[in-house]
N, C-alpha and C positions, 0 to 999 in steps of 0.2 A: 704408470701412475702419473706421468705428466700430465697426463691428458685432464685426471680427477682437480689439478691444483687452481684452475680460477672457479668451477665449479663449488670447490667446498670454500675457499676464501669467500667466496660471496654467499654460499649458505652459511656460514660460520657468523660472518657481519649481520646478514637478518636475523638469524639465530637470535644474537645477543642483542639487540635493539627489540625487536619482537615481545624477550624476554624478559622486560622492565615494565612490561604493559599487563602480563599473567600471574598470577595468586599464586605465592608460594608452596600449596598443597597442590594445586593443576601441576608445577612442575614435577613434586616430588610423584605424582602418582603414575603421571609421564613416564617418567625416567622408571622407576618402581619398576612399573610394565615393561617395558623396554628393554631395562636389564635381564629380568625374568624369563622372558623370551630367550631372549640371547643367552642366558643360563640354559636353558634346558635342552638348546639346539647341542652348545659345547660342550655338557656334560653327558649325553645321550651316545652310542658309539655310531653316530652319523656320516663319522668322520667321510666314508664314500658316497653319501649321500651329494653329489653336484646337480643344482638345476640347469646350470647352462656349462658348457665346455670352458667360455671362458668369459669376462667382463663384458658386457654389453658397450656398443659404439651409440653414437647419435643422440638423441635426446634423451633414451632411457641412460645412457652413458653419462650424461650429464647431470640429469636430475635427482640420479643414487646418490653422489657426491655432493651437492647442495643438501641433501635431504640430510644425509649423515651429518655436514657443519652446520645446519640448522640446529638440530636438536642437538649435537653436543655441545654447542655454543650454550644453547636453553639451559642444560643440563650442567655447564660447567665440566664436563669429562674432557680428554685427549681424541676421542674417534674411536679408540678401539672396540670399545662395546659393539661400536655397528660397526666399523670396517668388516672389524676380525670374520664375521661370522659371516656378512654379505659376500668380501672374495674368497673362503674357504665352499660356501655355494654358488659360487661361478668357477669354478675350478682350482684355486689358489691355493698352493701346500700352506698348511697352518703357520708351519714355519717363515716365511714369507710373508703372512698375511702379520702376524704380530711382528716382525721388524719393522714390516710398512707401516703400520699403525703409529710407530713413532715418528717418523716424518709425517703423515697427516695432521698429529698432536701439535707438530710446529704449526704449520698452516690454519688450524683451525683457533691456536691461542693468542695467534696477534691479529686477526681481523676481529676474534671475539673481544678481547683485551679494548682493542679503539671502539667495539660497540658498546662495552660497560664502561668506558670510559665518558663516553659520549652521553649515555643513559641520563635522565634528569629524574631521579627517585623522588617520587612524591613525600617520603619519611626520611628528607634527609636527615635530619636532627639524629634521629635513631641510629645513624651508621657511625663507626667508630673513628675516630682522629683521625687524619693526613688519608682520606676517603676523597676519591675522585670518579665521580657517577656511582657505580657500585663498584669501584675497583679500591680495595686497602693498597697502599702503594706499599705501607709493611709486609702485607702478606706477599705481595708480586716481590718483594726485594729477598724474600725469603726462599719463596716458591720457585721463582723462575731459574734462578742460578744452577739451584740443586737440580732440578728437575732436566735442566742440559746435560751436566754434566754427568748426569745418571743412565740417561738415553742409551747412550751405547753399548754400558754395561747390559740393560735389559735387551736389548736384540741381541748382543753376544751369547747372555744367557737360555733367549731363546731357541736359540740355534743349536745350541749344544742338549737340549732334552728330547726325549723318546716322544713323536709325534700325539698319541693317545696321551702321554700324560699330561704335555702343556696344554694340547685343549682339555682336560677333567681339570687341571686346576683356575686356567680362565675361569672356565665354568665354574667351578666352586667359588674362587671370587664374584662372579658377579651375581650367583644365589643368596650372597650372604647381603653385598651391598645391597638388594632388590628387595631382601627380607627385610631388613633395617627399614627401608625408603617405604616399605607399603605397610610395618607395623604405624612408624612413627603418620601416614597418613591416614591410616585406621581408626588407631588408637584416640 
């Protein structure tokens, strides 16, 4: 996974600068899709399903990993949605793939983090108190602490469940978030 770490910090940074320039329905349909996707690979019993033996080197090596901190930057997620399902399709035990998703989560939240920081919102008026670009520094004083010290609880957890269940319940979380994201752009 060393290899993925300037790759997505630099997708992560365009991600969230990119992200200040697109209409809030473009994201959520985005994401929507995406999650959707990614639902239906983790909920399916594909789990043997591997397109390649193992993570790709060279430019394709590069460009999964940008691609992934792009859009989860877009998106505001941790990586996992696409980590997870990208290296369980290059050969990577699920178990694995969701502990690594949480060190990605780091890597992609503080380049993303300095690209909404940096963001200059045309509405700023609109954004709530002690708002820097589109960062609440409430919600990061909230969000970020907890979300450390949580981390390792959730790979320990992940580690400890029956390979089929953790990905049907991925999968089920991200059916439901992908339902949410493409009613509320429907609707």
């Amino acid at each position: 996974m060393k290899r993925w770490a300037i790759p997505i910090v630099v997708g992560a940074l365009a991600g969230s600068l990119a992200a200040a320039h697109v209409q809030g329905n473009v994201l959520a349909a985005v994401f929507g899709t995406v999650a959707l996707l990614s639902a239906v690979k983790m909920l399916l019993p594909l789990d043997r399903v591997v397109l390649r033996p193992s993570l790709p080197g060279g430019v394709p090596g590069a460009l999964i990993p940008a691609f992934i901190g792009a859009i989860s930057a877009m998106m505001g997620i941790g990586g996992g949605t696409l980590s997870v399902p990208t290296m369980t399709l290059c050969g990577e035990p699920v178990h694995k793939a969701v502990g690594t998703a949480a060190l990605l989560g780091l890597w992609i939240a503080l380049p993303a983090t300095l690209g909404y920081l940096l963001a200059r919102p045309a509405e700023a008026a609109a954004l709530p108190p002690l708002t820097i670009g589109y960062v609440s520094l409430v919600g990061f004083g909230l969000v970020a602490p907890i979300s450390w010290l949580v981390a390792p609880l959730g790979a320990r957890l992940a580690h400890s469940l029956d390979r089929r269940k953790l990905s049907a319940a991925f999968g089920a979380f991200l059916l439901i978030v992908a339902t949410r994201m493409l009613y509320r752009v429907l609707s």
